[in-house]
Kinemage of the C-alpha trace (Angstrom):
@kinemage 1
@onewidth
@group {chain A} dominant
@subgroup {mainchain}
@vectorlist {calphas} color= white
{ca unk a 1} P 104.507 113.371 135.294
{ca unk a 2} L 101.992 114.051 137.966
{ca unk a 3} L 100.969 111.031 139.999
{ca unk a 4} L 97.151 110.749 139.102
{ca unk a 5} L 98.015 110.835 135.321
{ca unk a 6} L 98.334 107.094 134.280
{ca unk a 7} L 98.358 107.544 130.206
{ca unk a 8} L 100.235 110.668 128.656
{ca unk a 9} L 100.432 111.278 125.216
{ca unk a 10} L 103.028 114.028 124.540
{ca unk a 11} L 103.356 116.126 121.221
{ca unk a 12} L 102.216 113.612 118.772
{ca unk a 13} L 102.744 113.616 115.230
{ca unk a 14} L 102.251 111.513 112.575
{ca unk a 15} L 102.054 112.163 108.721
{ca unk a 16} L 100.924 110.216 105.482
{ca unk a 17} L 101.921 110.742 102.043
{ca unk a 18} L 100.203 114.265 101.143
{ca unk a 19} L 98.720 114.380 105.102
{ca unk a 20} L 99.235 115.431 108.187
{ca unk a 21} L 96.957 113.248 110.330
{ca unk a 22} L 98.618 114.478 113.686
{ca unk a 23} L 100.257 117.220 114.448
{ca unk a 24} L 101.792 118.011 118.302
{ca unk a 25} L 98.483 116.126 120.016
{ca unk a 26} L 98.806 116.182 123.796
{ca unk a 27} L 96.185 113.922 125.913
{ca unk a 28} L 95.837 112.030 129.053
{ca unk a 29} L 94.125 109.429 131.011
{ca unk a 30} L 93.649 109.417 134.718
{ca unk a 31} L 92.677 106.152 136.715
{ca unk a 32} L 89.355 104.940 136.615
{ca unk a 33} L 88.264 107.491 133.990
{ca unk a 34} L 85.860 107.672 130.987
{ca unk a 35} L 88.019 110.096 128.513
{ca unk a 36} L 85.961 110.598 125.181
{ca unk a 37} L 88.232 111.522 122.208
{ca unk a 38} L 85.643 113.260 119.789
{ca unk a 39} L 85.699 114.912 116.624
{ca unk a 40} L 84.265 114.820 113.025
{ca unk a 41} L 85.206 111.930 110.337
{ca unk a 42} L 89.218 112.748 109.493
{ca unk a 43} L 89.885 114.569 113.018
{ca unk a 44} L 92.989 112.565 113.548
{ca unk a 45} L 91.260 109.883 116.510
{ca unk a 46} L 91.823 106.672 114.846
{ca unk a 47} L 95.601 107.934 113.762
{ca unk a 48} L 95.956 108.714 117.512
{ca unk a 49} L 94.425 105.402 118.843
{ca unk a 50} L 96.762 103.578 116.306
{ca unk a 51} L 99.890 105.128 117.682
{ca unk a 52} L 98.857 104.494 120.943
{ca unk a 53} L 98.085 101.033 120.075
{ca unk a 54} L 101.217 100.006 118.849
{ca unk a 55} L 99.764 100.332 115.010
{ca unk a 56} L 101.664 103.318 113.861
{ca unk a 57} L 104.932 105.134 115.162
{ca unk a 58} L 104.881 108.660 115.393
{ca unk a 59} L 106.949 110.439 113.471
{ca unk a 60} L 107.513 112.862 117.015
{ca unk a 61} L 105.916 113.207 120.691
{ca unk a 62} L 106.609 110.471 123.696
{ca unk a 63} L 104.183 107.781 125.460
{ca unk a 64} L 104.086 107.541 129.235
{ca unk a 65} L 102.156 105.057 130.860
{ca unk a 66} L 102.048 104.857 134.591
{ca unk a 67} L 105.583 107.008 134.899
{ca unk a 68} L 107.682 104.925 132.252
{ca unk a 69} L 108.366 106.012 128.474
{ca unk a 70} L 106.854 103.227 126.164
{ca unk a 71} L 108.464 102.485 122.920
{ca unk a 72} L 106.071 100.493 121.231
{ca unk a 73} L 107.451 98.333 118.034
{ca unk a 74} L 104.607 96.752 117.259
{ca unk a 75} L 100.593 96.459 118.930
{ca unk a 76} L 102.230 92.976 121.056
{ca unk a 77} L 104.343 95.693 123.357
{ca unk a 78} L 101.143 97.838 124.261
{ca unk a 79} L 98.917 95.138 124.837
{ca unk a 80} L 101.830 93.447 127.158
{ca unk a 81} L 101.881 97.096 128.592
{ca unk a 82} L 98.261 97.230 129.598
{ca unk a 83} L 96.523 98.636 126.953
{ca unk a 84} L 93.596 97.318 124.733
{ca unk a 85} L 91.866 98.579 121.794
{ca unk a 86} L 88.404 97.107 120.888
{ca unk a 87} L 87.819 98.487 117.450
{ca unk a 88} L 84.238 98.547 115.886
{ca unk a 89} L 85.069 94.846 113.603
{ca unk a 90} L 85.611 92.804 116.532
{ca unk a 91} L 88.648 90.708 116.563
{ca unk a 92} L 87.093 87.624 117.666
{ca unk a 93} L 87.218 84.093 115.859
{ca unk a 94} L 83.525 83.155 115.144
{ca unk a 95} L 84.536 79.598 114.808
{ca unk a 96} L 86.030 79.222 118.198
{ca unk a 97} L 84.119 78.948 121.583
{ca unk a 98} L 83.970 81.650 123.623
{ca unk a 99} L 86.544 80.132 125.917
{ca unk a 100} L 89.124 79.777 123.668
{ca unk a 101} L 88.606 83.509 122.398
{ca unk a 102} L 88.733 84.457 125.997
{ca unk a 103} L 92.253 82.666 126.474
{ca unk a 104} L 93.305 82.864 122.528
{ca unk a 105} L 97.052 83.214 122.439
{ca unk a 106} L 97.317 82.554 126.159
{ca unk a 107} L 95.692 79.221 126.987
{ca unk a 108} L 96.583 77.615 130.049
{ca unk a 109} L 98.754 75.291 130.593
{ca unk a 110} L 98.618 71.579 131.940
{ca unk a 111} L 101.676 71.233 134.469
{ca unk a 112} L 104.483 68.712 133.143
{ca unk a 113} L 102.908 68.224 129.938
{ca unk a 114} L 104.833 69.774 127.141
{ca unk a 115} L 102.483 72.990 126.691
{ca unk a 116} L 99.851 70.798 126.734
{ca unk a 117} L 96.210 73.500 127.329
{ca unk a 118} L 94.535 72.708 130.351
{ca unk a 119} L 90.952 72.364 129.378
{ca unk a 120} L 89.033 71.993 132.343
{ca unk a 121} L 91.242 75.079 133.785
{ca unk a 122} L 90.448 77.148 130.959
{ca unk a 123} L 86.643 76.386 130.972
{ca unk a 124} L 86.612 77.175 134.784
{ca unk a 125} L 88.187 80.402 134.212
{ca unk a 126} L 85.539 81.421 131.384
{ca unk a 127} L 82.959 80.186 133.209
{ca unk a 128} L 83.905 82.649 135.912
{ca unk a 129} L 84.345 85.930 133.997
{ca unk a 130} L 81.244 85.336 132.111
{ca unk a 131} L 79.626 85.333 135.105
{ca unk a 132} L 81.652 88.616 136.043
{ca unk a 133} L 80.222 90.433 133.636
{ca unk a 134} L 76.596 88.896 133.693
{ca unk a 135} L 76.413 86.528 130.199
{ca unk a 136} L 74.810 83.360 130.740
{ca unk a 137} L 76.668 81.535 128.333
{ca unk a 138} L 78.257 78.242 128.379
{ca unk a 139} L 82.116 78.854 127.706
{ca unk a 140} L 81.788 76.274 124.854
{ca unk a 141} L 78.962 78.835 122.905
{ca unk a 142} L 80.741 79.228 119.687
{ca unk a 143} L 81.497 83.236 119.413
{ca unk a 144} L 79.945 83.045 115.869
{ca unk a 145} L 76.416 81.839 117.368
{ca unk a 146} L 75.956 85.090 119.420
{ca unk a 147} L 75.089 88.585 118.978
{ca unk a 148} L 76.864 91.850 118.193
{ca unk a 149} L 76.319 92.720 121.934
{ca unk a 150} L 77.236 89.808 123.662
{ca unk a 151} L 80.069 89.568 121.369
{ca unk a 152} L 81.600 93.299 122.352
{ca unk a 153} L 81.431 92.067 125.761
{ca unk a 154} L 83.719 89.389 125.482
{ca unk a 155} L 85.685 90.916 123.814
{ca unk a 156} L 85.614 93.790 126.804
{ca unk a 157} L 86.054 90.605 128.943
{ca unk a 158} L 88.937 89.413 127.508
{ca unk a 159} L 90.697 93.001 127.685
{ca unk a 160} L 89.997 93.053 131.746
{ca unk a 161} L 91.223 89.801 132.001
{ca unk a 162} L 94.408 90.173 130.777
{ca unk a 163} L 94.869 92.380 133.316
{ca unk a 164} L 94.688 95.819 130.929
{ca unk a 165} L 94.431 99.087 132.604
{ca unk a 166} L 93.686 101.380 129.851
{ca unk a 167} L 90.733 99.919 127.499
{ca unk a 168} L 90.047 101.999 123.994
{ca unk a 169} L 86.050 101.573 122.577
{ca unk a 170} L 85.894 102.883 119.180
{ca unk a 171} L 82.116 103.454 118.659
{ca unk a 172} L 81.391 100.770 120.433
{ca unk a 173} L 77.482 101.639 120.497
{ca unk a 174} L 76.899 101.899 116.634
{ca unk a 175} L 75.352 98.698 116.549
{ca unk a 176} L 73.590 97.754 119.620
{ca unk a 177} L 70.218 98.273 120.339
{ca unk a 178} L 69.374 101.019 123.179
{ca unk a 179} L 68.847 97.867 125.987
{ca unk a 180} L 72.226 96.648 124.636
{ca unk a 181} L 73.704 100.255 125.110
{ca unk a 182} L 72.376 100.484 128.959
{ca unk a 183} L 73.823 97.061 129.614
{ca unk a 184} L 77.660 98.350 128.259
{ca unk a 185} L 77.309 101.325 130.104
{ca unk a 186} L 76.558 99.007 133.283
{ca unk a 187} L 80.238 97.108 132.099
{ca unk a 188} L 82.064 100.492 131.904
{ca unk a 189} L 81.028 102.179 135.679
{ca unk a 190} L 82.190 98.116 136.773
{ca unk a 191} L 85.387 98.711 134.760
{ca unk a 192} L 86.012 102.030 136.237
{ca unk a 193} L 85.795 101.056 140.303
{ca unk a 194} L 88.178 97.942 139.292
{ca unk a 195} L 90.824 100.793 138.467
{ca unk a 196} L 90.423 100.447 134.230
{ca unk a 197} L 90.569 103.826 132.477
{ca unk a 198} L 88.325 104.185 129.120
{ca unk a 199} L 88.905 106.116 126.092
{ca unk a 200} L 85.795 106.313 124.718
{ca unk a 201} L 85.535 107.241 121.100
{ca unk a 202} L 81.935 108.329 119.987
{ca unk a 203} L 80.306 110.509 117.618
{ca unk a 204} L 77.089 110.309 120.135
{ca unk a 205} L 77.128 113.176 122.423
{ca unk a 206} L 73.879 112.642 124.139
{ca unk a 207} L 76.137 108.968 125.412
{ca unk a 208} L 79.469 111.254 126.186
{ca unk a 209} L 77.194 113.156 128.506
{ca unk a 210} L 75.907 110.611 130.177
{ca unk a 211} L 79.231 108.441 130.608
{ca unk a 212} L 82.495 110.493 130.620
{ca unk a 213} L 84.229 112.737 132.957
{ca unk a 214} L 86.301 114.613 130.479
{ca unk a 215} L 86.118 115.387 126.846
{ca unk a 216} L 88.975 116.277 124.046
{ca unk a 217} L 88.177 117.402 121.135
{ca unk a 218} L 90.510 117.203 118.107
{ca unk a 219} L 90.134 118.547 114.647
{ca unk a 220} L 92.350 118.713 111.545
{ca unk a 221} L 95.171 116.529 113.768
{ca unk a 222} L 95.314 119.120 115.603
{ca unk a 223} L 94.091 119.057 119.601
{ca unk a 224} L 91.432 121.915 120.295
{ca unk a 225} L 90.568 121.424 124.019
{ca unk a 226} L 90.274 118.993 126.859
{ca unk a 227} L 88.197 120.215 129.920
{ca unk a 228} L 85.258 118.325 132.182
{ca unk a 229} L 82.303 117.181 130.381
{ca unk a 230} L 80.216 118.932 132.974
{ca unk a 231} L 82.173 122.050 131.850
{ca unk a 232} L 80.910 121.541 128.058
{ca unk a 233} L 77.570 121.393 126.810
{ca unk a 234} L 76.824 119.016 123.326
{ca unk a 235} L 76.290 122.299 121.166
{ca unk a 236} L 79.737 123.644 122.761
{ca unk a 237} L 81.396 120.225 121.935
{ca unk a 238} L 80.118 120.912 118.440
{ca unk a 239} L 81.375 124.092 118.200
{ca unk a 240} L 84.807 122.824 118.900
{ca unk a 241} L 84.455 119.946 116.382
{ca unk a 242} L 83.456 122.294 112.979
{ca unk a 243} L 84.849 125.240 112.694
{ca unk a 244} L 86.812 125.054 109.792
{ca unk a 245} L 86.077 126.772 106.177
{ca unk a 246} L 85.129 124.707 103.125
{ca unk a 247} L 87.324 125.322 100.697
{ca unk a 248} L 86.700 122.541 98.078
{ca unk a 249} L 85.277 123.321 94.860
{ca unk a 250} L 81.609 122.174 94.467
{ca unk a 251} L 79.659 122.458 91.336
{ca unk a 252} L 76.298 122.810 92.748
{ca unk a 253} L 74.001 124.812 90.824
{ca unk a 254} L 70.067 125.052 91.743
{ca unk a 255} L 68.132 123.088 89.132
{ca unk a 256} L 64.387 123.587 88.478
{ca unk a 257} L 62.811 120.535 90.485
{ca unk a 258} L 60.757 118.089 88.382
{ca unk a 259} L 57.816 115.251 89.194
{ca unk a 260} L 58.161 113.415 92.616
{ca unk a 261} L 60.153 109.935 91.502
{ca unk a 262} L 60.525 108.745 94.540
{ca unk a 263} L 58.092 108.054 97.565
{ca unk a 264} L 58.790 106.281 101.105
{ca unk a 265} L 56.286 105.964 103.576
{ca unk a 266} L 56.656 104.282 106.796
{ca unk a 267} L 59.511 101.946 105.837
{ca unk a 268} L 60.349 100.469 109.187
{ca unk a 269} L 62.461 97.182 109.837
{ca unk a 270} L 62.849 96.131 113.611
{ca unk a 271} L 66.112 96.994 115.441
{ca unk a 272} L 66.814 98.983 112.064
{ca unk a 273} L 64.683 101.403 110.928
{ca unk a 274} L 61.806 102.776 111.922
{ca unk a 275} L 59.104 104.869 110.226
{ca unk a 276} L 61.133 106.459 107.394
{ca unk a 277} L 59.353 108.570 105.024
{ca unk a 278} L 60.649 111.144 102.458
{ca unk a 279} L 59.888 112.100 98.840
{ca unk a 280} L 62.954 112.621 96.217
{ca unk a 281} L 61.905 114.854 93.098
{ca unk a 282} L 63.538 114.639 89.035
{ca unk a 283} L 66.350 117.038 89.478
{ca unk a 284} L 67.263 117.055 93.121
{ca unk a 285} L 69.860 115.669 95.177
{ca unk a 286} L 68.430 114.567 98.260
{ca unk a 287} L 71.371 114.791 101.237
{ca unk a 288} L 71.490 112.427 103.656
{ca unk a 289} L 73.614 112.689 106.951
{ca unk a 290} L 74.178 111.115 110.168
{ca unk a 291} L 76.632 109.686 112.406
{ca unk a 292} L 78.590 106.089 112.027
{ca unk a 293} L 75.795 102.875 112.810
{ca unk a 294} L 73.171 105.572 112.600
{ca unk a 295} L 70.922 103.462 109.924
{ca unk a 296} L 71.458 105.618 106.503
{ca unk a 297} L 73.345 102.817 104.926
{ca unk a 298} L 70.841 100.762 106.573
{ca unk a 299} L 67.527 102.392 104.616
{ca unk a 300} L 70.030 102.366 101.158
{ca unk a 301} L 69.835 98.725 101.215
{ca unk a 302} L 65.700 98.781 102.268
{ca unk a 303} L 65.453 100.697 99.192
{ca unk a 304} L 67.671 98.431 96.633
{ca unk a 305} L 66.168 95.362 97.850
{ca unk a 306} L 69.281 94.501 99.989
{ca unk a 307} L 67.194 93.966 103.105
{ca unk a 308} L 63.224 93.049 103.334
{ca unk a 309} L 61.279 95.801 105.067
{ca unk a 310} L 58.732 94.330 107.937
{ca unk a 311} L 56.730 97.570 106.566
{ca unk a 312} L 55.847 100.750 104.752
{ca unk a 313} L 55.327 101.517 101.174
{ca unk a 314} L 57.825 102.268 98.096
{ca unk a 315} L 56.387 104.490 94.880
{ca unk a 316} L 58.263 105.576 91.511
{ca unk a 317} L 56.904 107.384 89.245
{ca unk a 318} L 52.890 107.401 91.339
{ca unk a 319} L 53.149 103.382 90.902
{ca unk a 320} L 53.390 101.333 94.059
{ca unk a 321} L 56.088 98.568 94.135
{ca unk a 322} L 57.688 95.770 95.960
{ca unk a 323} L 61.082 95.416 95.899
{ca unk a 324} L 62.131 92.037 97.251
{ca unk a 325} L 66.027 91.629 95.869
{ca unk a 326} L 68.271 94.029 94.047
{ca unk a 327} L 66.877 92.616 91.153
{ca unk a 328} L 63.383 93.881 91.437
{ca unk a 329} L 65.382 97.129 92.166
{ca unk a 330} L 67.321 97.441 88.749
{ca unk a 331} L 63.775 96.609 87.005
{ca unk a 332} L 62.812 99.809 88.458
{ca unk a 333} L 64.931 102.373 87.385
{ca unk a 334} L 67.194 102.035 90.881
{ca unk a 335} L 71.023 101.961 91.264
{ca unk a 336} L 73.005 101.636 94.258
{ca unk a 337} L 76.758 102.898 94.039
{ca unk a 338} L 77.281 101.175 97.402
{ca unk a 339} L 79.607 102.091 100.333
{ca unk a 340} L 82.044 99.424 99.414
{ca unk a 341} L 83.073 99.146 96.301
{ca unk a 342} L 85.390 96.271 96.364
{ca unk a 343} L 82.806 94.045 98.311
{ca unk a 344} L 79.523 95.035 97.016
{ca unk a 345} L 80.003 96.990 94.100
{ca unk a 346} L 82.911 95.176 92.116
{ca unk a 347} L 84.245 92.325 91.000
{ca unk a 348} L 87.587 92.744 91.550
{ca unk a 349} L 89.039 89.897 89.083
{ca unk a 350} L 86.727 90.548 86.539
{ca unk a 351} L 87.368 93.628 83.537
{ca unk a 352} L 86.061 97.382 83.157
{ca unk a 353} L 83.976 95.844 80.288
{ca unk a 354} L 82.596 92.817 82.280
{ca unk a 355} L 82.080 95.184 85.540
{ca unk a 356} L 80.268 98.128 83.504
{ca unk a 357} L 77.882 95.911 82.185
{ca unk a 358} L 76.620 93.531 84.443
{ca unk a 359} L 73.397 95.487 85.248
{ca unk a 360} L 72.777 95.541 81.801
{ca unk a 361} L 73.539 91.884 80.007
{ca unk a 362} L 70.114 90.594 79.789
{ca unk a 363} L 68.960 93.788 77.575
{ca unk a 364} L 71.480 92.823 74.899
{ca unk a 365} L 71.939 88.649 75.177
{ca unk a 366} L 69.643 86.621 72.593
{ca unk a 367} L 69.058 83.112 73.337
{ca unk a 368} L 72.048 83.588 76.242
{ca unk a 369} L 74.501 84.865 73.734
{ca unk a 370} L 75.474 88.496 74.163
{ca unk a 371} L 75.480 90.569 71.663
{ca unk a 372} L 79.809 92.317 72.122
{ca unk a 373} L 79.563 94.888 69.461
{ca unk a 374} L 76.408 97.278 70.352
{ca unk a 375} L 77.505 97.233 74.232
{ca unk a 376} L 81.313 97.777 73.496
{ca unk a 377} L 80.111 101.082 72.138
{ca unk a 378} L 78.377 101.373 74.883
{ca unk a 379} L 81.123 100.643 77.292
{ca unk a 380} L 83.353 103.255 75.709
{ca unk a 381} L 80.397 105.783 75.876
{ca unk a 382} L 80.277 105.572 79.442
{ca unk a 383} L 83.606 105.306 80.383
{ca unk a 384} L 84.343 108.386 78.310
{ca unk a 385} L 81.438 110.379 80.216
{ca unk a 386} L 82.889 109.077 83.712
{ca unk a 387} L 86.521 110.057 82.726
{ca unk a 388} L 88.054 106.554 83.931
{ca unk a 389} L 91.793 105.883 83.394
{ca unk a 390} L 92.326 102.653 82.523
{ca unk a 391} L 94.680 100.721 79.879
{ca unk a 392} L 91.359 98.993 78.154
{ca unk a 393} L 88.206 97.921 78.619
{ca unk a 394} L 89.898 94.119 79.170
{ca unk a 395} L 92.055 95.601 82.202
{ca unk a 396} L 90.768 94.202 85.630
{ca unk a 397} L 89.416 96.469 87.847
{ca unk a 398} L 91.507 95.514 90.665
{ca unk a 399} L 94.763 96.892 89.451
{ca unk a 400} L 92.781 100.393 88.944
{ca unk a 401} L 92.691 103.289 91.455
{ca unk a 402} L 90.072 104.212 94.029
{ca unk a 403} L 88.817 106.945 91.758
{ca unk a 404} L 88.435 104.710 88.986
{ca unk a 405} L 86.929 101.525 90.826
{ca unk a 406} L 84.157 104.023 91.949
{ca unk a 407} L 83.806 105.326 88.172
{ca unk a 408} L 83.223 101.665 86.990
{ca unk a 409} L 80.600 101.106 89.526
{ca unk a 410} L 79.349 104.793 88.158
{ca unk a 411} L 79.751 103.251 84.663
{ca unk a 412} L 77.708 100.210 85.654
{ca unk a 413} L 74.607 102.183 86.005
{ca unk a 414} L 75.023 104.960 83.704
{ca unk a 415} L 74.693 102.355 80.607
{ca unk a 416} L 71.222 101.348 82.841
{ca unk a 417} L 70.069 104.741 83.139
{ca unk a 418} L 68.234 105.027 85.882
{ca unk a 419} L 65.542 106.908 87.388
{ca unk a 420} L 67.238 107.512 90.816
{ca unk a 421} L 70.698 106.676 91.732
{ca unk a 422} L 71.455 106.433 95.596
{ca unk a 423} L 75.260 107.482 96.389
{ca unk a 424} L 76.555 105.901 99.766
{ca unk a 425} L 79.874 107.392 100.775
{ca unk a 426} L 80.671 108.181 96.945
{ca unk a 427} L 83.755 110.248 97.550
{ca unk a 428} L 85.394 107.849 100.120
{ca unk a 429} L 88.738 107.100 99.322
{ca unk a 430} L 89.367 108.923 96.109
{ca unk a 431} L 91.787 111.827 95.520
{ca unk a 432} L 90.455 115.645 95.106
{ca unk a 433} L 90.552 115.090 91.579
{ca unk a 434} L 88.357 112.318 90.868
{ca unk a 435} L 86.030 113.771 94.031
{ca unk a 436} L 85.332 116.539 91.544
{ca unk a 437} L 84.632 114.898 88.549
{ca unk a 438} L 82.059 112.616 90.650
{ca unk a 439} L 80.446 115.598 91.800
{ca unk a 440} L 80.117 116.904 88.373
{ca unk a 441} L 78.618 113.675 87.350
{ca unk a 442} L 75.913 113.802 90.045
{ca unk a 443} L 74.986 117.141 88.370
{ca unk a 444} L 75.201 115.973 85.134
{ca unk a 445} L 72.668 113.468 86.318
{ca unk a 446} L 70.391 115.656 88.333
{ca unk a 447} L 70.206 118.276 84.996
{ca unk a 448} L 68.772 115.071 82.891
{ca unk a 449} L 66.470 114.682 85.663
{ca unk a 450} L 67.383 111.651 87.558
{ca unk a 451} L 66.962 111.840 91.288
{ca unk a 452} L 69.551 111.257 93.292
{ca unk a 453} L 70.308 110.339 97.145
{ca unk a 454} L 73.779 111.191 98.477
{ca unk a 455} L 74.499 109.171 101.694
{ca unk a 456} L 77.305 110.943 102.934
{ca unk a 457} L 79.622 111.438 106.052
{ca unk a 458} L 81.839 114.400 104.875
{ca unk a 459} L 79.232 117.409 105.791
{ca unk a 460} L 81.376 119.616 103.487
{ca unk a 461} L 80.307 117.571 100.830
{ca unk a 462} L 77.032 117.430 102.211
{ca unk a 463} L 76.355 120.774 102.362
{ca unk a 464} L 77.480 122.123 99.415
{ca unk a 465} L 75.829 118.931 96.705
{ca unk a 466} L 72.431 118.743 98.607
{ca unk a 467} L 69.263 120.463 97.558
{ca unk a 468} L 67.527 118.952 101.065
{ca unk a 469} L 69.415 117.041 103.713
{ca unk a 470} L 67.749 114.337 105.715
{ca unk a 471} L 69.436 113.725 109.202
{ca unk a 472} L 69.430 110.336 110.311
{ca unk a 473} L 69.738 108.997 113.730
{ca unk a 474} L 69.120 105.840 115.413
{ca unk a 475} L 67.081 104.776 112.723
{ca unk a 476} L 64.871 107.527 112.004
{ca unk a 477} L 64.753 110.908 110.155
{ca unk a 478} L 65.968 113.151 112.971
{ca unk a 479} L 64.543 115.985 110.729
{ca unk a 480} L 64.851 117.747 107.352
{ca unk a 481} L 66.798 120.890 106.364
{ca unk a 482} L 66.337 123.113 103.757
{ca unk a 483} L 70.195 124.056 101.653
{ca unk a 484} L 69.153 127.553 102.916
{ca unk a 485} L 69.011 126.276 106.987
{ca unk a 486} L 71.410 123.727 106.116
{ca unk a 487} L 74.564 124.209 108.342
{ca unk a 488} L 77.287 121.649 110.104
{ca unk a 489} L 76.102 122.900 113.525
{ca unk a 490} L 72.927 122.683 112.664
{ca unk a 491} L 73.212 119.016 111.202
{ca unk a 492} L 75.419 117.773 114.044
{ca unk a 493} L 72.694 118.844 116.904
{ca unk a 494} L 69.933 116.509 114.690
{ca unk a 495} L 72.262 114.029 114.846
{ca unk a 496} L 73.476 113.825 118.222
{ca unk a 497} L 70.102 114.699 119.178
{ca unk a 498} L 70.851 117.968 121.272
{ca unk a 499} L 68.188 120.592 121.826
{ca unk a 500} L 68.052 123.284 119.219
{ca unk a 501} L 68.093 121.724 115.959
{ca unk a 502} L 66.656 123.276 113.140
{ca unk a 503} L 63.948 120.820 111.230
C-alpha cells in the first residue's frame, strides 16, 4: 500500500436478504483529506460507512488502515483503531454534562483510588478542548440544554480527542443553519492541519465544492469514479450519480385537473422555511423533492398543524384558514401519512380497528359512547380498498409488516376522506409489492379528485407519480417543473443548487 494512503478499502461486498448493497467497492483516504462519498438515497454509502465502522462485516474485500489489515468484530475495534463515525442522530446523552459526554466510557481516573473518576481532571480537560474548538461553554452545560450545532461539535470534539485519525460526517449540515455550516467548515480545515482525514458524506454539492479535495461517487453498490473535486464539476458529479433506467411499474395516468384545493402563500417559519408558496389542484399529485434536512418534511408539518408558521396564508377550497394543531387540520379535509409511521403515524400496541379509526371517532360516538357496528363496516371497507393483510381487525399493528403499517395509516384517512392527503416518504420501507398497490391508491385518490402531495426521496418514484414537482432546498422552493421538463438531472441541479436548472 502506497505510503500517503492511510485508509484503504479493498473490494467490498456486502449483501442483504434480496440485495446487494455492495458489490467490489474500492476507496481511500489520504492524510489530512476531505474525501466526500456521494451518491443518491440507496447508493450503498451508509452500507460502506457501516463496514468500515465496525457495524457490518463484509461478506468479501480487506481494510487497511495506516499499512495493517483491520479485522473489525464489532464498532469497539475501529474506534480503538482510530476511526469515528458521527452519524446524523448524535450519540450523545442529553442528560449528562458535556464533560462527561466528552470523557463517557473513558473518564479519568483518580490515582490509588479504586477507579475512582477524577473530577477536577476531567473538568480541566473539557474545559480545554472546548476552548480548542471555540464553544464557550461551561463543561458542566448539560448536552441536552444546547443546540443541534453546538452539539455536532462535541461530538466532533470528542472524536479528535480520542486521538481518531479518520473522522466520518454523515450529512452533518442537514440541520444547521448557514452561520452554523461556516463555523463546521472552520472545525474541518482545523481537523485537517492536525493530520485527521474526513469522509464527508453529503448530498450538497455546492458544500463538496467548497470543502473536499476528492470525490467518489457510488451508485447501485457499485463504485463509479473517484478523481479531484477540481477535476468534476456539480452537474458532472450528477451525471455520475443517476444514470440508471427506471424500470418499476408506475400507474400514472394524466387526469383532467379540477378546482384549486389548496393555496400557500408566503408560509415562512424562521430557521425553517421561508416564503413557500404553491397551489395543489382536485386531481393532481403535486411532487415534491429535495435532499435530506432540506425542509419538505419541514413545510408537511406547517401544513398539518404540526408546527406554527411565524407567517403566510393557508386556503382550501377559496376559504382562508388557520391551522393551529393537527386537529384544526383533520377539520379541514387534511391528512398527513407521515414519514414515520411507527412514531407519528401508529400506535403500535393498539389494533387495525382502533388505528383506522382514530381520525374518525368523534363522527360516530354519542354522548362518548361509540357507536362499533356502522364503523366496523367501515373498517372492513377500507381495509379491503387498501389491500392490508392482517389476521383481523383486533390484530395489533405492531406484529404487521411495513407494507401494511403504512396501509393502516392509509386506512386511517381513507374512512375521513379528505380533501388533500400529503404523502411523506410513502413507499419507505415496503416491498415492490405493496409500493405498487400504494401507488395505485394515490391514483385511485387523485381520479375522485382529492389532491395529493407526495414528499418523496426516491426520484424514480418522483418522476413517474407527479403531475408537477416542487424542488425544495434550504427551505425554499428551489423551483417548479413541469412532468414534461421533469428529469433526475434536472431535479438534482435545483436541489444542489448548481447553475442550469430548469424552473
Amino acid at each position: 500500500m502506497p505510503s500517503d494512503v492511510l485508509l484503504r478499502m479493498e473490494q467490498i461486498s456486502k449483501a442483504f436478504p434480496g440485495v446487494q448493497a455492495l458489490q467490489a467497492v474500492d476507496f481511500e483516504l489520504c492524510p489530512g483529506e476531505v474525501h466526500a462519498l456521494v451518491g443518491e438515497n440507496g447508493a450503498g454509502k451508509s452500507t460502506l460507512i457501516k463496514v468500515l465502522a465496525g457495524v457490518y462485516r463484509p461478506d468479501a474485500g480487506t481494510i487497511w488502515l495506516r499499512g495493517r489489515q483491520l479485522r473489525p468484530r464489532a464498532p469497539r475495534d475501529m474506534m480503538d483503531a482510530g476511526v469515528r463515525v458521527i452519524y446524523q442522530e448524535l450519540n450523545l446523552v442529553p442528560g449528562l454534562s458535556v464533560a462527561e459526554n466528552l470523557f463517557l466510557g473513558r473518564p479519568p481516573r483518580r490515582r490509588g483510588l479504586c477507579g475512582v473518576v477524577d473530577w477536577p481532571a476531567m473538568l480541566r480537560q473539557s474545559a480545554a478542548i472546548l476552548q480548542q474548538f471555540g464553544l464557550p461553554l461551561s463543561p458542566q452545560t448539560k448536552v441536552g440544554q444546547l443546540g443541534v450545532a453546538q452539539q455536532q461539535i462535541i461530538e466532533i470534539a470528542k472524536a479528535v480527542s480520542c486521538n481518531a485519525k479518520v473522522v466520518v460526517m454523515d450529512e452533518p449540515t442537514a440541520a444547521l443553519t448557514e452561520r452554523e455550516t461556516e463555523q463546521l467548515f472552520g472545525i474541518i480545515r482545523e481537523l485537517q492541519t492536525l493530520g485527521v482525514s474526513i469522509i464527508y458524506i453529503s448530498h450538497r454539492l455546492e458544500e463538496i465544492q467548497r470543502i473536499a479535495d476528492r470525490v467518489t461517487v457510488l451508485r447501485d453498490g457499485r463504485h463509479i469514479i473517484t478523481a479531484p473535486r477540481r477535476a468534476l464539476s456539480s452537474e458532472q458529479i450528477i451525471r455520475h450519480m443517476v444514470g440508471r433506467s427506471v424500470d418499476e411499474y408506475y400507474p400514472k395516468e394524466t387526469l383532467p385537473k379540477g378546482q384549486t384545493l389548496l393555496e400557500v402563500a408566503g408560509l415562512s417559519l424562521r430557521d425553517v422555511c421561508h416564503n413557500v408558496s404553491f397551489q395543489l389542484a382536485s386531481g393532481e399529485i403535486l411532487g415534491v423533492a429535495g435532499l435530506v434536512g432540506s425542509g419538505r418534511t419541514e413545510i408537511a408539518e406547517l401544513l398539518f398543524g404540526r408546527r406554527k408558521a411565524d407567517s403566510g396564508t393557508i386556503r382550501i377550497a377559496g376559504q382562508p384558514v388557520r391551522i393551529r394543531s393537527p386537529r384544526h387540520a383533520i377539520q379541514y379535509g387534511l391528512g398527513l401519512i407521515p414519514e414515520d409511521r411507527k412514531r407519528d403515524g401508529l400506535v403500535l400496541t393498539m389494533s387495525v380497528w382502533d388505528n383506522a379509526t382514530l381520525a374518525i371517532l368523534g363522527r360516530h360516538a354519542t354522548w362518548g359512547v361509540v357507536r362499533r357496528r356502522p364503523l366496523a363496516r367501515l373498517v372492513r371497507q377500507a381495509t379491503g380498498e387498501v389491500r392490508l393483510k392482517a389476521s383481523s381487525p383486533a390484530q395489533q399493528v405492531k406484529y404487521l409488516s411495513g407494507g401494511n403499517q403504512q396501509k393502516v395509516v392509509l386506512a386511517k384517512w381513507l374512512l375521513h376522506d379528505c380533501q388533500v392527503y400529503i404523502f411523506d416518504e410513502p413507499t419507505r420501507g415496503v416491498d415492490v409489492g405493496a409500493k405498487s398497490e400504494i401507488y395505485r391508491l394515490m391514483e385511485d385518490l387523485a381520479r375522485r379528485g382529492a389532491g395529493i402531495i407526495m414528499i418523496s426521496s426516491d426520484l424514480p418514484e418522483i418522476l413517474n407519480m407527479s403531475d408537477r414537482v416542487l424542488v425544495v432546498r434550504a427551505g425554499q422552493i428551489a423551483g417548479e417543473l413541469q412532468r414534461s421538463a421533469a428529469t433526475q438531472e434536472a431535479i438534482l441541479q435545483l436541489a444542489v443548487g448548481s447553475a442550469g436548472g430548469a424552473s
